[in-house]
C-alpha positions as CSV (number, residue, x, y, z in Angstrom):
1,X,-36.5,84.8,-68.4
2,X,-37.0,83.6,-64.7
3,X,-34.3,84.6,-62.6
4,X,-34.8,81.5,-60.0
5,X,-34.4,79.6,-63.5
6,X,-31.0,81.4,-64.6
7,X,-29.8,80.8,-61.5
8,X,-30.4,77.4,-60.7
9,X,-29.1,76.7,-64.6
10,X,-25.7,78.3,-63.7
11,X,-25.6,76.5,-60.6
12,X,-25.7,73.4,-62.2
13,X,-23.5,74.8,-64.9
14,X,-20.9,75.5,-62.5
15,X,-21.2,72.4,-60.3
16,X,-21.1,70.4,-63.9
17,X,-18.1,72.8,-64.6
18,X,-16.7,72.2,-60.6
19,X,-17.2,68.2,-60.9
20,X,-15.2,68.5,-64.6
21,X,-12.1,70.5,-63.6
22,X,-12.2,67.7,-60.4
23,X,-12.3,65.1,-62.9
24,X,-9.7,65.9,-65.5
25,X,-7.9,69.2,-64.8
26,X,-7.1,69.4,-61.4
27,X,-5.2,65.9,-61.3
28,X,-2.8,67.1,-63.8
29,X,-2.5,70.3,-62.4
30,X,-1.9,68.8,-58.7
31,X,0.6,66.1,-60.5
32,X,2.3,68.9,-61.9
33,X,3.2,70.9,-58.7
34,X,3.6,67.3,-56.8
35,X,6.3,66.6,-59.6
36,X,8.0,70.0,-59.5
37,X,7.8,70.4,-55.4
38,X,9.4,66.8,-55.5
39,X,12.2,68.1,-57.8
40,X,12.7,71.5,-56.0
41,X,12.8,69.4,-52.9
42,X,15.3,67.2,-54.7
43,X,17.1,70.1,-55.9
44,X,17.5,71.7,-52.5
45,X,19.1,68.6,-51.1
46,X,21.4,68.1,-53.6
47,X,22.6,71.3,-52.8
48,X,22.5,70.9,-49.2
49,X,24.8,67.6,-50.0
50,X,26.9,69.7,-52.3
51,X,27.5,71.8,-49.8
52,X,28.4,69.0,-47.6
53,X,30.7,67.5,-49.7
54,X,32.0,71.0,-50.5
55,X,33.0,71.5,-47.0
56,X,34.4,67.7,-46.3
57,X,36.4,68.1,-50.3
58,X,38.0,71.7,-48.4
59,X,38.7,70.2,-45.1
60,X,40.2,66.8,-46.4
61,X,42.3,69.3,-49.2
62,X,43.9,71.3,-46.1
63,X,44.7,68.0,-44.3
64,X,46.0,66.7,-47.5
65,X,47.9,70.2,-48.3
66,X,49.5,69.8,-44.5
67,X,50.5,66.0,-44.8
68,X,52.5,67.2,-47.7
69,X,54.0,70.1,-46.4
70,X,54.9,67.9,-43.8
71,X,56.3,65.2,-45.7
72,X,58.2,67.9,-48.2
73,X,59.5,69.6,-44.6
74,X,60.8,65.7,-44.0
75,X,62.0,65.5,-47.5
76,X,64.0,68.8,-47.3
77,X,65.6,67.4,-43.6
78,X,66.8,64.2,-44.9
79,X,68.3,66.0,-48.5
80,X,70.3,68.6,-45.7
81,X,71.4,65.5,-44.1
82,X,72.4,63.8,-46.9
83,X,74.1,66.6,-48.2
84,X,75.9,67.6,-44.7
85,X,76.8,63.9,-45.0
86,X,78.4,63.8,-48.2
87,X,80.3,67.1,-47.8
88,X,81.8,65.4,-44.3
89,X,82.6,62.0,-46.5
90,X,84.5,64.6,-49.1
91,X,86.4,66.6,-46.4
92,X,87.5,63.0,-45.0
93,X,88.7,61.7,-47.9
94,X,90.4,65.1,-49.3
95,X,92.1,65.0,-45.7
96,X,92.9,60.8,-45.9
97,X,94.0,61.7,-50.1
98,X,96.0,64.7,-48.8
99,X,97.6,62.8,-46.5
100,X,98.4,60.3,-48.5
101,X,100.1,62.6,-51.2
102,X,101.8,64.2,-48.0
103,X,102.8,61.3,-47.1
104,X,104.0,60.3,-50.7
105,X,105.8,63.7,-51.0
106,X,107.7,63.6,-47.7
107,X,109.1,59.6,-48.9
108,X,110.3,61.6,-52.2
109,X,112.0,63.8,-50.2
110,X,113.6,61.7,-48.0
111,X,114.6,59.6,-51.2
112,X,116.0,62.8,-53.3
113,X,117.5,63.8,-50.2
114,X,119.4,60.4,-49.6
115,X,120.8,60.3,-53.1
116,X,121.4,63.9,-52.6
117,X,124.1,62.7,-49.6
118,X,124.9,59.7,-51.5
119,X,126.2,62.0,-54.3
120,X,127.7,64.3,-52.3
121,X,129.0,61.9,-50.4
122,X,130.8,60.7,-53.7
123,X,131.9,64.4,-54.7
124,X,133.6,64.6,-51.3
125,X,135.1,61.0,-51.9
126,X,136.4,62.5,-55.5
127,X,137.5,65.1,-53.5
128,X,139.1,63.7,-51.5
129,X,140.7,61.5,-53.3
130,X,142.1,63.8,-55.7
131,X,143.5,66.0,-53.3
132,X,145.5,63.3,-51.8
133,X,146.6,62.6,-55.3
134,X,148.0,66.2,-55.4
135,X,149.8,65.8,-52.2
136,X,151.4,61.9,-53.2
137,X,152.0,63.2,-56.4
138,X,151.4,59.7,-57.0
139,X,148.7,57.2,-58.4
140,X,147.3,55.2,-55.7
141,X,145.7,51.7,-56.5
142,X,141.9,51.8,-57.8
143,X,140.5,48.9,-55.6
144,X,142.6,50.1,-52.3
145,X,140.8,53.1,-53.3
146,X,137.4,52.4,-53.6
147,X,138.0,50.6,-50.4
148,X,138.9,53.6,-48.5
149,X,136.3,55.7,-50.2
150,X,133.4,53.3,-48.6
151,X,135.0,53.4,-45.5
152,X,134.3,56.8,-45.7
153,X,131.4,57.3,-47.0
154,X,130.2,54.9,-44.1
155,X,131.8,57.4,-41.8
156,X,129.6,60.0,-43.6
């Protein structure tokens, strides 16, 4: 066995062998890592956007969370106001209704207290009149009577 002969046959062996893997094994390979540095290129920007949106989704939550604290704070305000402004519309008109049954009471006084007079004003007539039956010892006439008692109970 010739050593030049060996040698030259592996060299063509491996060139054959370079030239074949060239051919049809490398392509696939180099498709293969082209394919998944595309995807872990894709992948990384994804993330990168995730994390984008991640960070615009938190800030546009806290706005959002503060717009609504705000508008529950405005909410809250108005429902005091409302409520300060119905209490003020019930103290009015338990004052105008007390009033008015003050008012209502104070007429039936004055009313019980004018029959009141009227019928004392009769007793006293009665009274009267009786007594200065006693002291006649006589009747005395029933219309001249009730003449003289509205005279005096206009007096009265």
């Amino acid at each position: 066995m010739n050593f030049n002969a060996t040698l030259i046959g592996q060299s063509i062996t491996f060139i054959f062998f370079v030239w074949f893997c060239m051919k049809y094994v490398w392509p696939p390979i180099m498709n293969a890592l082209e394919t998944r540095k595309k995807l872990i290129a894709d992948g990384l920007a994804a993330g990168d956007r995730g994390k984008h949106e991640l960070e615009l989704a938190s800030k546009k939550a806290g706005d959002n969370m503060r717009e609504a604290k705000v508008q529950a704070a405005e909410v809250i305000a108005q429902a005091e106001k409302r409520a300060a402004q119905i209490v003020e519309e019930a103290k009015t008109a338990a004052k105008e209704e007390g009033d008015r049954q003050l008012a209502a009471a104070q007429a039936n006084i004055e009313q019980e207290a004018n029959r009141a007079r009227e019928s004392l004003r009769e007793q006293v007539a009665a009274l009267a009149v009786a007594g200065a039956e006693k002291i006649l010892r006589r009747e005395v006439n029933a219309k001249t009577h009730a003449d003289l008692l509205g005279q005096l109970k206009a007096e009265l």
